[in-house]
N, CA, C and O atoms as a Tinker XYZ file with bonds, in Angstrom:
   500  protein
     1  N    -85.267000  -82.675000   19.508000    73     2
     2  CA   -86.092000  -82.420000   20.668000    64     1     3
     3  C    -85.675000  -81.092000   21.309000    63     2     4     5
     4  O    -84.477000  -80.811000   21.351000    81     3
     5  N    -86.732000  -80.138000   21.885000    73     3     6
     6  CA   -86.291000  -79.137000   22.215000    64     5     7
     7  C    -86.939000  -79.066000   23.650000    63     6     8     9
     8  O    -88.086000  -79.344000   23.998000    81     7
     9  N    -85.703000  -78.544000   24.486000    73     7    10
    10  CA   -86.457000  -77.916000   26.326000    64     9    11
    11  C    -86.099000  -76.826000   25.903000    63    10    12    13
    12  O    -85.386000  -76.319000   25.037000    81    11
    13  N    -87.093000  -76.452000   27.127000    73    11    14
    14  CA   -87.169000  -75.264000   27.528000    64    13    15
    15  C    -86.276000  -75.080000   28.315000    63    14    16    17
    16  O    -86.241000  -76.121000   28.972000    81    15
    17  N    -84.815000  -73.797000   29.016000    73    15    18
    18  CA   -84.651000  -73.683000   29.773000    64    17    19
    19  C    -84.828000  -72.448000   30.553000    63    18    20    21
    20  O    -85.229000  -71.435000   29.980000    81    19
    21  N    -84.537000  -72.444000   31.925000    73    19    22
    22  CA   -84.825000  -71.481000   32.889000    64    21    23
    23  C    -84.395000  -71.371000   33.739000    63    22    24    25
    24  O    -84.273000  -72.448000   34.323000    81    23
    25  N    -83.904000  -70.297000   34.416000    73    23    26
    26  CA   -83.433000  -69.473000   35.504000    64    25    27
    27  C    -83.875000  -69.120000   36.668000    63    26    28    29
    28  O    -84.736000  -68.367000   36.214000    81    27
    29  N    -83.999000  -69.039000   37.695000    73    27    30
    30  CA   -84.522000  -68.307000   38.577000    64    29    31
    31  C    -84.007000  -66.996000   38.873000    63    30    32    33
    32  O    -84.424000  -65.966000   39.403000    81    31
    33  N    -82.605000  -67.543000   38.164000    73    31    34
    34  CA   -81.685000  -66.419000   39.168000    64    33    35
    35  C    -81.580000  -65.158000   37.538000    63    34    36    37
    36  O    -80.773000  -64.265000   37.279000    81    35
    37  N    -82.448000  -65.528000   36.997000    73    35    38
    38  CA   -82.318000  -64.624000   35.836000    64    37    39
    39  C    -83.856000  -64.287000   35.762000    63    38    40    41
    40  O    -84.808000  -64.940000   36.191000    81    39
    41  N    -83.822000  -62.836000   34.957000    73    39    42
    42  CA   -85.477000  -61.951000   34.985000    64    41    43
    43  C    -86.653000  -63.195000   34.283000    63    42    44    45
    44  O    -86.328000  -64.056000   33.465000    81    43
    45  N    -87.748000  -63.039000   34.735000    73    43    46
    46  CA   -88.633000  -64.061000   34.453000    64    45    47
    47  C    -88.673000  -63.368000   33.119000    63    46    48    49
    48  O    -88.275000  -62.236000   32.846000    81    47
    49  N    -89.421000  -64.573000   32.079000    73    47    50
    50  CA   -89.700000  -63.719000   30.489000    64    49    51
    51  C    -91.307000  -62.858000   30.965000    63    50    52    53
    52  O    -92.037000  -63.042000   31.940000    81    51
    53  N    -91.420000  -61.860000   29.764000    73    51    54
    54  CA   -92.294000  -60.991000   30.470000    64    53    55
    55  C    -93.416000  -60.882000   29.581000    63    54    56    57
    56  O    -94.120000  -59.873000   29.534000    81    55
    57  N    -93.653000  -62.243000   28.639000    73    55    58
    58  CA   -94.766000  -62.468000   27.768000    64    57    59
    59  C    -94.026000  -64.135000   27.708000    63    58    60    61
    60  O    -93.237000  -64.732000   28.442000    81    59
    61  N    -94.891000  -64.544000   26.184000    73    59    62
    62  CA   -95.169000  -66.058000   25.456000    64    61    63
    63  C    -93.806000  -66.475000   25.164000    63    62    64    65
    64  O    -93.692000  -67.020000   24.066000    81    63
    65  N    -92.664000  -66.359000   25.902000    73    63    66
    66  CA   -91.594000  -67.010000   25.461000    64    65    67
    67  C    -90.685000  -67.710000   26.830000    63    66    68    69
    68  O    -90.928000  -67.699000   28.036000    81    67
    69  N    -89.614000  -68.270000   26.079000    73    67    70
    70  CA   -89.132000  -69.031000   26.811000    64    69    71
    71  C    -87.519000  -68.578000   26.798000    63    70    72    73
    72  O    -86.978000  -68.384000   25.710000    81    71
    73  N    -86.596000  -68.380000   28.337000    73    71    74
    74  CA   -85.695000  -67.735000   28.393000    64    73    75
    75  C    -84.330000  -68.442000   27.666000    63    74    76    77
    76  O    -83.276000  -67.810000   27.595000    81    75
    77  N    -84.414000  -69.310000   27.330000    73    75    78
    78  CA   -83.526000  -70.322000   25.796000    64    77    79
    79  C    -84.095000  -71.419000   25.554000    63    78    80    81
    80  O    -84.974000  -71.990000   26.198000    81    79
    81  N    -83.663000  -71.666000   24.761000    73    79    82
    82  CA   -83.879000  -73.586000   24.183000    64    81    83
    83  C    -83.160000  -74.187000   23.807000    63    82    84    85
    84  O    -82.311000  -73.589000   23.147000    81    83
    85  N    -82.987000  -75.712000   23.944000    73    83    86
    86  CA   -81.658000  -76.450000   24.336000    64    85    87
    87  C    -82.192000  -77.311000   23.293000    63    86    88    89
    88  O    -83.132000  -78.087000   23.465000    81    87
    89  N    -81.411000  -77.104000   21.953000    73    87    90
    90  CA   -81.556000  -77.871000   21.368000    64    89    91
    91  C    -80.513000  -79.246000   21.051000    63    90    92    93
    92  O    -80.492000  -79.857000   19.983000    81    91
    93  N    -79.806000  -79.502000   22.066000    73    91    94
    94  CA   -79.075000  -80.308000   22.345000    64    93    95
    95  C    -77.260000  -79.649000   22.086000    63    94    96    97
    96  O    -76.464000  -79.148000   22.880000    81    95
    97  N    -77.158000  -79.996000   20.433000    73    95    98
    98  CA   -75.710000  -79.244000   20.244000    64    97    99
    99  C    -75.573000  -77.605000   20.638000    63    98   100   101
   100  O    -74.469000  -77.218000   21.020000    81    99
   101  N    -76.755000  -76.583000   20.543000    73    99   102
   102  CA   -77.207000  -75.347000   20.537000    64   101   103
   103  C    -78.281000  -74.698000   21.492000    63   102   104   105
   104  O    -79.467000  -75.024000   21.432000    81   103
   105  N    -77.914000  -73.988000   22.161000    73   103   106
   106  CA   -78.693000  -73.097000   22.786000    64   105   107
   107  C    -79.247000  -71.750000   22.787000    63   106   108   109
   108  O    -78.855000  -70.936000   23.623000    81   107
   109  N    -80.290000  -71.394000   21.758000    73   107   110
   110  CA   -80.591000  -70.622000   21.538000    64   109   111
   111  C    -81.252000  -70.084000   22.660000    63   110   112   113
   112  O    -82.090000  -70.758000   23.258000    81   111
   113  N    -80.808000  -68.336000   23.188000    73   111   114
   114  CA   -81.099000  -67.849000   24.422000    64   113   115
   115  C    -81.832000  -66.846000   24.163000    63   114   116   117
   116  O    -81.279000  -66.166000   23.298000    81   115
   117  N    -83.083000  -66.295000   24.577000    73   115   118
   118  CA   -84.145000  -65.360000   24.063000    64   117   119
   119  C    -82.995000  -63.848000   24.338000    63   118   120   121
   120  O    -81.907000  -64.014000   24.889000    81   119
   121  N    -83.429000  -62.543000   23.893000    73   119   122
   122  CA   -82.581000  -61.551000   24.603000    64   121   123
   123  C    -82.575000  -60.784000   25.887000    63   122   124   125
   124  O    -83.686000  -60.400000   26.255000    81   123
   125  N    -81.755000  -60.541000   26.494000    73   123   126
   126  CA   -81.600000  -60.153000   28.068000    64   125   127
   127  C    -81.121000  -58.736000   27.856000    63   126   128   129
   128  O    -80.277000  -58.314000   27.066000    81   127
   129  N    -82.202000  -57.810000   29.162000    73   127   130
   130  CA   -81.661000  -56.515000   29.089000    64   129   131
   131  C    -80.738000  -56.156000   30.527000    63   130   132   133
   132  O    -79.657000  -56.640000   30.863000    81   131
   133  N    -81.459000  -55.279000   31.130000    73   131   134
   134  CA   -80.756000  -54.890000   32.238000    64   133   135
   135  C    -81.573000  -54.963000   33.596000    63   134   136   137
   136  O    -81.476000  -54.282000   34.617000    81   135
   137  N    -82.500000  -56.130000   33.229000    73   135   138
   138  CA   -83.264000  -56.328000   34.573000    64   137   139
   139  C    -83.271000  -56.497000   35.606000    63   138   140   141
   140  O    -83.619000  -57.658000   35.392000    81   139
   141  N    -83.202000  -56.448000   36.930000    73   139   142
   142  CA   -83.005000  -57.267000   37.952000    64   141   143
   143  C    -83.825000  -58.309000   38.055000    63   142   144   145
   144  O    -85.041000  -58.128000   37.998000    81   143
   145  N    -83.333000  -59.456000   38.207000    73   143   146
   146  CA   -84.123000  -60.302000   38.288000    64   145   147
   147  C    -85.541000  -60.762000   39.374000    63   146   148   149
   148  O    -86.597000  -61.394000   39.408000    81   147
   149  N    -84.588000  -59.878000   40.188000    73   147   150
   150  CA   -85.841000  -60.124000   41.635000    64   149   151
   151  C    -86.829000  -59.279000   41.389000    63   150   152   153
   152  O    -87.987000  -59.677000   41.260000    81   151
   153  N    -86.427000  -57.792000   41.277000    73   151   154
   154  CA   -87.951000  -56.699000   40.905000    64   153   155
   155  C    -88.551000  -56.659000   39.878000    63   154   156   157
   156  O    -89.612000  -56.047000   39.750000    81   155
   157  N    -87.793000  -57.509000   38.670000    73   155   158
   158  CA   -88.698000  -56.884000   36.669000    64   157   159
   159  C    -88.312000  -55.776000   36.220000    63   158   160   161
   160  O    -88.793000  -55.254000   35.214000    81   159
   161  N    -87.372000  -55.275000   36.937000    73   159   162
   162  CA   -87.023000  -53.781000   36.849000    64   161   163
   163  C    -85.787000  -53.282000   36.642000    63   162   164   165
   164  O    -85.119000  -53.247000   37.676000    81   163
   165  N    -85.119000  -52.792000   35.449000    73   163   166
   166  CA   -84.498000  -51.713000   35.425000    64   165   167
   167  C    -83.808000  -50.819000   36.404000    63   166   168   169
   168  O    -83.974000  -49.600000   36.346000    81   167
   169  N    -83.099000  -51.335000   37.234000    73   167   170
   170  CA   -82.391000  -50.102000   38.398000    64   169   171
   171  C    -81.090000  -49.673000   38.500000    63   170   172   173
   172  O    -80.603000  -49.244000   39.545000    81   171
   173  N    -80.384000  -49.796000   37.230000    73   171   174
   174  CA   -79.349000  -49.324000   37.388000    64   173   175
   175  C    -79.274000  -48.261000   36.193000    63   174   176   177
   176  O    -80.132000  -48.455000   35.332000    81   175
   177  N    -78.413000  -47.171000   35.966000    73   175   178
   178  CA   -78.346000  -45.890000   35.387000    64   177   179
   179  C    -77.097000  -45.992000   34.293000    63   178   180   181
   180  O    -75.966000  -46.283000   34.680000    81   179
   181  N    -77.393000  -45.729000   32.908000    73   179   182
   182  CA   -76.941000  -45.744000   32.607000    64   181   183
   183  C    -76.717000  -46.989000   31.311000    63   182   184   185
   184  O    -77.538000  -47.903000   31.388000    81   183
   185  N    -75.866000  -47.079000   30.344000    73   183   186
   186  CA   -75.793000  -48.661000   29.060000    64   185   187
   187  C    -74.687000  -49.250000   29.736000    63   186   188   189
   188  O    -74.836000  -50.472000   29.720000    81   187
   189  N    -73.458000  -48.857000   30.425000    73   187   190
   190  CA   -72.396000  -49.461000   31.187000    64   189   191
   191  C    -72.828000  -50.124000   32.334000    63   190   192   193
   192  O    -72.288000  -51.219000   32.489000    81   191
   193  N    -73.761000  -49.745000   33.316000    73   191   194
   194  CA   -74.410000  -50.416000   34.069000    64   193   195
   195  C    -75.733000  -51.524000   33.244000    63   194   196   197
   196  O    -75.926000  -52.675000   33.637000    81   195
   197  N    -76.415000  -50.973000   32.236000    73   195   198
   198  CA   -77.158000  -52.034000   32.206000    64   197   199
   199  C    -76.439000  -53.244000   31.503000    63   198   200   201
   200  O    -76.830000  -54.382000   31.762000    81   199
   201  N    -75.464000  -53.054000   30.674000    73   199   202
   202  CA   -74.645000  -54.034000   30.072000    64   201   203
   203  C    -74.563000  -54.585000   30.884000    63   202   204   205
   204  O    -75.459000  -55.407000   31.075000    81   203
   205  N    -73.414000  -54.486000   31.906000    73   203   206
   206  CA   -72.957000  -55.163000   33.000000    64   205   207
   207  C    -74.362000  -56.596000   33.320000    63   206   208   209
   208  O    -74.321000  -57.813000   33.141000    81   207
   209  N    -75.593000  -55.558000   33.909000    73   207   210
   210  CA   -76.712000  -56.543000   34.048000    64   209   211
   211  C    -76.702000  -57.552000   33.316000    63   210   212   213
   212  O    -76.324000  -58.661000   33.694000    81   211
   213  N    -77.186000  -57.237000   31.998000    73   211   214
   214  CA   -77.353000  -57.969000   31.206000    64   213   215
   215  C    -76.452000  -59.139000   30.617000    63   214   216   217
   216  O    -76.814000  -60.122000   29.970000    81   215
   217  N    -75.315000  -58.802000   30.977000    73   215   218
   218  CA   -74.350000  -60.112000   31.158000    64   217   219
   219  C    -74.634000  -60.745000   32.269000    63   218   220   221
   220  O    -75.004000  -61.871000   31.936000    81   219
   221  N    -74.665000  -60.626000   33.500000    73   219   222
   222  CA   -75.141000  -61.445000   34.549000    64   221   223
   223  C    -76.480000  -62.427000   34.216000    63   222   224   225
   224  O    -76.555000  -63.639000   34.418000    81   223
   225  N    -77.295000  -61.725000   33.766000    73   223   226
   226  CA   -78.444000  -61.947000   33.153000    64   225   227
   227  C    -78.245000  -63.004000   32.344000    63   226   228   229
   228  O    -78.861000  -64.058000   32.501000    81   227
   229  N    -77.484000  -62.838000   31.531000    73   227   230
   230  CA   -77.170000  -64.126000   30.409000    64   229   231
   231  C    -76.574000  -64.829000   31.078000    63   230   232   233
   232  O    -77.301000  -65.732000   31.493000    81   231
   233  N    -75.338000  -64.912000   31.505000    73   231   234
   234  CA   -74.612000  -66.385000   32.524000    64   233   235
   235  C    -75.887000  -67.008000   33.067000    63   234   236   237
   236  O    -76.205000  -68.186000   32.903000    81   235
   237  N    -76.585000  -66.092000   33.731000    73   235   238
   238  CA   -77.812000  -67.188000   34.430000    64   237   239
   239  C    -78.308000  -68.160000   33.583000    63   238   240   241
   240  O    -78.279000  -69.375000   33.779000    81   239
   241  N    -78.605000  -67.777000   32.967000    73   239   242
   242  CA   -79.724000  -68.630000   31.641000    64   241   243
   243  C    -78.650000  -69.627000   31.095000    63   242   244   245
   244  O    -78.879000  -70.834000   31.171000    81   243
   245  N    -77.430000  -69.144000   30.521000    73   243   246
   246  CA   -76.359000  -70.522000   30.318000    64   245   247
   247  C    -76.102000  -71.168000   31.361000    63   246   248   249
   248  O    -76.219000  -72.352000   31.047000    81   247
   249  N    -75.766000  -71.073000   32.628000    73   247   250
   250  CA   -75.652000  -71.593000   33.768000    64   249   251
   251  C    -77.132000  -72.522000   33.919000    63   250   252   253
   252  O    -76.951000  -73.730000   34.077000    81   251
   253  N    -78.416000  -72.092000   33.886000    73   251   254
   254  CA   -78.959000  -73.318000   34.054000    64   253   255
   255  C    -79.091000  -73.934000   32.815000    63   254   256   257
   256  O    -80.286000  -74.192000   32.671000    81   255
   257  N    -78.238000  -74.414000   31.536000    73   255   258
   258  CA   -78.149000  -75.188000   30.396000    64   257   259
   259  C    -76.613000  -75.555000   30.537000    63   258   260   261
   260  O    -76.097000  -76.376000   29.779000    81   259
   261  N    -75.943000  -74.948000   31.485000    73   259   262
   262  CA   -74.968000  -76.091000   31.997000    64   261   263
   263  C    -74.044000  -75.535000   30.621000    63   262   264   265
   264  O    -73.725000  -76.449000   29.860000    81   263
   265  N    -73.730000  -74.589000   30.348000    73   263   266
   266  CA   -72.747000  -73.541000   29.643000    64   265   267
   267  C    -72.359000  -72.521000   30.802000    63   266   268   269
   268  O    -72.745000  -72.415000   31.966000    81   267
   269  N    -71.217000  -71.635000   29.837000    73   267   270
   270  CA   -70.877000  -70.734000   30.140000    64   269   271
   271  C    -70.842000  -69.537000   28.619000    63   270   272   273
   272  O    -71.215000  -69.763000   27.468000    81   271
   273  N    -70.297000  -68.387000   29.166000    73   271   274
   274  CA   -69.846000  -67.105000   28.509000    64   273   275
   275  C    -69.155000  -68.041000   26.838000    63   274   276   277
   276  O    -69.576000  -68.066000   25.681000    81   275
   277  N    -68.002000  -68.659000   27.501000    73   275   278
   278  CA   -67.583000  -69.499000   26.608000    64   277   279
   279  C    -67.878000  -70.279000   25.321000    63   278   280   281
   280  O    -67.389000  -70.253000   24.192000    81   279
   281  N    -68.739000  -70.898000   25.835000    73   279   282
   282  CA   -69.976000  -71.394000   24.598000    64   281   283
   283  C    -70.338000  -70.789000   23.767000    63   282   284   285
   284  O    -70.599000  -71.458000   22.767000    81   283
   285  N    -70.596000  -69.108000   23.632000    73   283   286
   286  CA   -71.416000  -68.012000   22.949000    64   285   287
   287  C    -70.587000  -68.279000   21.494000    63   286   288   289
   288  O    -69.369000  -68.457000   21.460000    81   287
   289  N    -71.464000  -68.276000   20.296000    73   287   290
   290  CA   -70.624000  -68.749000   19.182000    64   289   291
   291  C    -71.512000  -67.331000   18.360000    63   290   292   293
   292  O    -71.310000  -67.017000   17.187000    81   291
   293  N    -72.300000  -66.764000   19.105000    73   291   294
   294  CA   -73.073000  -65.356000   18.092000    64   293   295
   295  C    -74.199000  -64.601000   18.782000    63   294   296   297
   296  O    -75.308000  -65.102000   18.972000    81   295
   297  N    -73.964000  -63.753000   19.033000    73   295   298
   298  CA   -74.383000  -62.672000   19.140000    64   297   299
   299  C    -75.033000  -61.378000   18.762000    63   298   300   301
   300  O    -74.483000  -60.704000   17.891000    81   299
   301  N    -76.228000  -60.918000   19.359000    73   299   302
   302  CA   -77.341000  -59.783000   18.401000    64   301   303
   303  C    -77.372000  -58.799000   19.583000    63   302   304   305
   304  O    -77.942000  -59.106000   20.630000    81   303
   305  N    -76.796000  -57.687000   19.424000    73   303   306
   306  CA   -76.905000  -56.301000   20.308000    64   305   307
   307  C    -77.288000  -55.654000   19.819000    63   306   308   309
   308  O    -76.946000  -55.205000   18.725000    81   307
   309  N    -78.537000  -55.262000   20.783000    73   307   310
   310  CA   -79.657000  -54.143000   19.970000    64   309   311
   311  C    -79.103000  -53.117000   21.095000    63   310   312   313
   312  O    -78.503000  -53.373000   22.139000    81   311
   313  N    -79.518000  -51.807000   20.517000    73   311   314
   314  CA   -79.055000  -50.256000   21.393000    64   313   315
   315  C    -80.374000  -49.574000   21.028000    63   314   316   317
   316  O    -80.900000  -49.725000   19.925000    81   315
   317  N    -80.846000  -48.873000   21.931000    73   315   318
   318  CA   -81.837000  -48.008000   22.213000    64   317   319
   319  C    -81.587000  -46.399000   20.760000    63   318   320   321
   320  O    -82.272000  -45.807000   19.925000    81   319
   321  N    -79.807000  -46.388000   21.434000    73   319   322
   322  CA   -79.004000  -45.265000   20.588000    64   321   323
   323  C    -78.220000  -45.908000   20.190000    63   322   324   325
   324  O    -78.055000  -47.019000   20.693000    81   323
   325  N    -77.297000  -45.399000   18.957000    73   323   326
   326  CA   -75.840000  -46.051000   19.008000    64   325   327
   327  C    -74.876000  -45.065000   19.664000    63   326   328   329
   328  O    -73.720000  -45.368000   19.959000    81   327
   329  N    -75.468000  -43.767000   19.891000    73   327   330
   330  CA   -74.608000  -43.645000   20.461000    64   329   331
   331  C    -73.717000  -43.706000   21.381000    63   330   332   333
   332  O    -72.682000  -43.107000   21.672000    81   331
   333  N    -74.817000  -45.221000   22.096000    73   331   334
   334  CA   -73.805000  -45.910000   22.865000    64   333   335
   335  C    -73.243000  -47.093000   22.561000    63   334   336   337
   336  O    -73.333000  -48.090000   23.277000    81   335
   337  N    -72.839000  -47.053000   21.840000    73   335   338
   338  CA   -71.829000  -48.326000   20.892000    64   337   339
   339  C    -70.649000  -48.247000   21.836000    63   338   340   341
   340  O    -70.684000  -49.152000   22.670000    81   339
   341  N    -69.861000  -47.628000   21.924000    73   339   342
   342  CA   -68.755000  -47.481000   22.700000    64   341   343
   343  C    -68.439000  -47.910000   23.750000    63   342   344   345
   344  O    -67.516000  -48.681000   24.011000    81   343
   345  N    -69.316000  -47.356000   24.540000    73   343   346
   346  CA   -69.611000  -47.130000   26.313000    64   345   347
   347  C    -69.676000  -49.070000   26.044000    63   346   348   349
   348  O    -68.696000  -49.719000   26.409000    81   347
   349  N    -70.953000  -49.837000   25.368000    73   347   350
   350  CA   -71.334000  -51.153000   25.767000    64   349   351
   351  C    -70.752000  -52.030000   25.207000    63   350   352   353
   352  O    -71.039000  -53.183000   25.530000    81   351
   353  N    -69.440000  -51.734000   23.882000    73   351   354
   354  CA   -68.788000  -52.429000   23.759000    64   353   355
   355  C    -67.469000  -52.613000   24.348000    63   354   356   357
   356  O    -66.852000  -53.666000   24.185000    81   355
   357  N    -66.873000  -51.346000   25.227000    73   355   358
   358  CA   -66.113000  -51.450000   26.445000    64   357   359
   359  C    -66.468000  -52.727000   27.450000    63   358   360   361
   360  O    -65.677000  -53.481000   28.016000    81   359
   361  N    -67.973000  -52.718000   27.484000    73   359   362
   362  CA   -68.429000  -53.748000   29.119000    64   361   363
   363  C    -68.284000  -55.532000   28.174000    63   362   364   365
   364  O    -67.977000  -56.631000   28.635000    81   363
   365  N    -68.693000  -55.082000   26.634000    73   363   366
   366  CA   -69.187000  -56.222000   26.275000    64   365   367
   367  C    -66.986000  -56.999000   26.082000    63   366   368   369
   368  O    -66.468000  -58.006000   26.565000    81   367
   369  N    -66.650000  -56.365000   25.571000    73   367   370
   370  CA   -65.085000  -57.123000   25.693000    64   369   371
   371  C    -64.585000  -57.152000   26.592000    63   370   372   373
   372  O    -63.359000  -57.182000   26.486000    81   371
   373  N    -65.138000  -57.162000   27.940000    73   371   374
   374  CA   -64.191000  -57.584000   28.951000    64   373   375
   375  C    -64.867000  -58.934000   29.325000    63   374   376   377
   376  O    -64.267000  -59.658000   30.119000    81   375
   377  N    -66.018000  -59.318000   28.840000    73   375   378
   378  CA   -66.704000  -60.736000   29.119000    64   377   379
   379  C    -66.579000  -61.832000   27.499000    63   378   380   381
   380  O    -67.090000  -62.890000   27.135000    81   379
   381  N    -65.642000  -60.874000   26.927000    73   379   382
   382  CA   -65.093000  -62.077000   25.761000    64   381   383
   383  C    -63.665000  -62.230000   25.703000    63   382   384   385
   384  O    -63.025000  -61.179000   25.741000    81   383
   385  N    -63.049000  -63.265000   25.623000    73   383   386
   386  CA   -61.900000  -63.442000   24.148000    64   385   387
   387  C    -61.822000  -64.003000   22.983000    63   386   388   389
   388  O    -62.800000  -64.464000   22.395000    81   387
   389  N    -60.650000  -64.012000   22.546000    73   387   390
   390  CA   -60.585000  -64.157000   21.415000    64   389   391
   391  C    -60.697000  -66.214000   20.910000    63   390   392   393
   392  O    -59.922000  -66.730000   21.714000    81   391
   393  N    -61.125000  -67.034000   20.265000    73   391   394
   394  CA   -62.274000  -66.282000   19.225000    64   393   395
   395  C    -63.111000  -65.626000   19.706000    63   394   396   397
   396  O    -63.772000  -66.173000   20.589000    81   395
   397  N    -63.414000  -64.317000   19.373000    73   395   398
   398  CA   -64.845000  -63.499000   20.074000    64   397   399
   399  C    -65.855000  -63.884000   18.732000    63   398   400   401
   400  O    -65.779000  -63.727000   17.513000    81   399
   401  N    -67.040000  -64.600000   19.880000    73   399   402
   402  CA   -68.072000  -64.719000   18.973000    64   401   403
   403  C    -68.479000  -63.670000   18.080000    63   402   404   405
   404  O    -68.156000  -62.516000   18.362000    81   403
   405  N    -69.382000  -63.995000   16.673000    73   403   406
   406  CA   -69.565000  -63.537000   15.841000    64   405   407
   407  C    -70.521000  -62.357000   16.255000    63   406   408   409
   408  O    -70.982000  -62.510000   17.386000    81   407
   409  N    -70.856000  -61.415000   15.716000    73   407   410
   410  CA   -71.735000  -60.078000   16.282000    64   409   411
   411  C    -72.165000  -59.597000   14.987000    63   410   412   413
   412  O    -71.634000  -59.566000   13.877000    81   411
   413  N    -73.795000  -59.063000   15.668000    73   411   414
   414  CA   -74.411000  -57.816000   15.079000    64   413   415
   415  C    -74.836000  -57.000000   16.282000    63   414   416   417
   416  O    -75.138000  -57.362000   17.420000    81   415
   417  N    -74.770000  -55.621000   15.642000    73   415   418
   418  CA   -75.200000  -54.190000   16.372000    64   417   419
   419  C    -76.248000  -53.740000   15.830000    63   418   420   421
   420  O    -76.054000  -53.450000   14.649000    81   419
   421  N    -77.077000  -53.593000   16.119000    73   419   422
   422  CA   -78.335000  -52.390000   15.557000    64   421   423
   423  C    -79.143000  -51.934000   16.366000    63   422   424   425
   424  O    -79.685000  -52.521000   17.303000    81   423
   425  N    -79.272000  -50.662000   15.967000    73   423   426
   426  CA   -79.640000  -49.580000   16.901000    64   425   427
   427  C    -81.679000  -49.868000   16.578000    63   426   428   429
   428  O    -82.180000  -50.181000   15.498000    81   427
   429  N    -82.189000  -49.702000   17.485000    73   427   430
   430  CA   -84.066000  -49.980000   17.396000    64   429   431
   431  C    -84.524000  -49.274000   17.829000    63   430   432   433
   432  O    -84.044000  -48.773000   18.846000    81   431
   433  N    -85.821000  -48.801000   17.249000    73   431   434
   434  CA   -86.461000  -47.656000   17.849000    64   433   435
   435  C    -86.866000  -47.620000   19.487000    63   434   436   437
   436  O    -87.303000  -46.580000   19.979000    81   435
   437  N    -86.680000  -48.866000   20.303000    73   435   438
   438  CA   -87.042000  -48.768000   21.554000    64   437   439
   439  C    -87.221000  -50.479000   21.798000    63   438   440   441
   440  O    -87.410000  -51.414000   21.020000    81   439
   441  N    -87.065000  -50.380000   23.230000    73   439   442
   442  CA   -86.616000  -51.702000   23.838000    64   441   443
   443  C    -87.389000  -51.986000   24.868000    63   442   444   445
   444  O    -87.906000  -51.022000   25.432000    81   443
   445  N    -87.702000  -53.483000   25.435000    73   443   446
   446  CA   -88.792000  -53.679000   26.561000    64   445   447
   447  C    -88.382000  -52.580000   27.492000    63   446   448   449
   448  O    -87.267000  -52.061000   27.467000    81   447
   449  N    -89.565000  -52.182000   28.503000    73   447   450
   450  CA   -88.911000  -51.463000   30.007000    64   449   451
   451  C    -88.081000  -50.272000   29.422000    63   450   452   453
   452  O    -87.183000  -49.534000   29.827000    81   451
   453  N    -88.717000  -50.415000   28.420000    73   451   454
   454  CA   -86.683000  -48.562000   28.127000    64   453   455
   455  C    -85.592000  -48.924000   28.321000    63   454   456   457
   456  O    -84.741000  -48.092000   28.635000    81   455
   457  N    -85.287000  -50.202000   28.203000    73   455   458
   458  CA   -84.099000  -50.316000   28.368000    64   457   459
   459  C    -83.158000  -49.992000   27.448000    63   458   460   461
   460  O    -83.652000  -50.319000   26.369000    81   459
   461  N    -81.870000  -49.443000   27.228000    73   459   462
   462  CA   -80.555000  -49.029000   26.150000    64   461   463
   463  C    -80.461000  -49.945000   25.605000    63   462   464   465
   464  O    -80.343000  -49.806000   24.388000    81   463
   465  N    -80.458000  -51.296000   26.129000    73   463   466
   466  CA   -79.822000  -52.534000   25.486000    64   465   467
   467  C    -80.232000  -53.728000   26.029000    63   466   468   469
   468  O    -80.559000  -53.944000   27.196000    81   467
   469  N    -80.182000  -54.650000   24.897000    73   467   470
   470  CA   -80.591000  -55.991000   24.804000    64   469   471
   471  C    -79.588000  -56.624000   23.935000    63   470   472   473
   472  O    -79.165000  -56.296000   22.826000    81   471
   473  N    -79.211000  -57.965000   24.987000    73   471   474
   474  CA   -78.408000  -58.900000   23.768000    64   473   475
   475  C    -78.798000  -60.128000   23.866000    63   474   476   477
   476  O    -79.026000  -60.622000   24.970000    81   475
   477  N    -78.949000  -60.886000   22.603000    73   475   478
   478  CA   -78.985000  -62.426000   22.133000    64   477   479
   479  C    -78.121000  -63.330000   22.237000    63   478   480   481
   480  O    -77.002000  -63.017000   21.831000    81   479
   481  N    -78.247000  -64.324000   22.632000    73   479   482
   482  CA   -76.994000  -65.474000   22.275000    64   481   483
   483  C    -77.438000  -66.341000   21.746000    63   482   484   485
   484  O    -78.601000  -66.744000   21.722000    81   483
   485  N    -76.022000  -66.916000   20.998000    73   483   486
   486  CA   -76.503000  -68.436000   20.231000    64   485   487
   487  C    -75.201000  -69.117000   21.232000    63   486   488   489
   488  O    -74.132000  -68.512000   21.155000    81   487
   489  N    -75.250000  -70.276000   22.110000    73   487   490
   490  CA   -74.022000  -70.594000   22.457000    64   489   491
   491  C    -74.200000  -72.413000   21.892000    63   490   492   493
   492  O    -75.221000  -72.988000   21.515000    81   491
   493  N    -72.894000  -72.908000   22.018000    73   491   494
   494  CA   -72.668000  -74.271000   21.314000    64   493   495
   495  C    -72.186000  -75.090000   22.462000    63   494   496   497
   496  O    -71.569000  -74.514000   23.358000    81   495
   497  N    -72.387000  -76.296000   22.526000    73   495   498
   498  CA   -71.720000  -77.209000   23.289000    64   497   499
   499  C    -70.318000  -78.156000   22.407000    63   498   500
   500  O    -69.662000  -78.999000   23.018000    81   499
């Protein structure tokens, strides 16, 4: 059986999807950029600032499935550039340890809103 879950305190989805799904053992979480949640918008400068977002962004969405950061068992980081690999994997290891969930990086020709970055989670109960 699958819910839907949702956030308030995280950016509304901005088409036909749903911001994770709780498939009981697994929570597959759609990807989060650097939105604010209150405007739809993009307002901070920079992949170190939108990272940052975008982790807030994600706690929300695990927070209402009753997880945390913790849970994350895999991970998909898309970059606008790579050449900010660096800069967002600085923001992204200070919101992991070790085991650090599993990861992919790939760089895409362009992201909702312009945003630098978007990341996925798979987290586990």
């Amino acid at each position: 059986m699958t819910t839907p879950v949702h956030s308030a305190t995280a950016p509304a989805p901005i088409g036909p999807y749903s911001q994770a799904i709780d498939l009981g053992s697994l929570v597959y979480c759609s990807g989060q950029t650097g939105v604010n949640p209150a405007t739809g918008e993009i307002e901070v400068d920079g992949v170190i600032a939108e990272t940052e977002q975008t982790f807030a962004n994600i706690v929300a969405v695990l927070e209402a499935a009753g997880l945390g950061l913790a849970n994350i068992i895999k991970t998909t980081v898309y970059l606008a550039n790579m050449d900010d690999f660096t800069a967002m994997n600085e923001v992204y290891a200070r919101h992991f340890s070790q085991p650090y969930p599993a990861r992919s990086t790939v760089e895409v020709a362009a992201l909702p809103k312009g945003a630098l970055v978007e990341i996925e989670v798979l987290a586990s109960r």
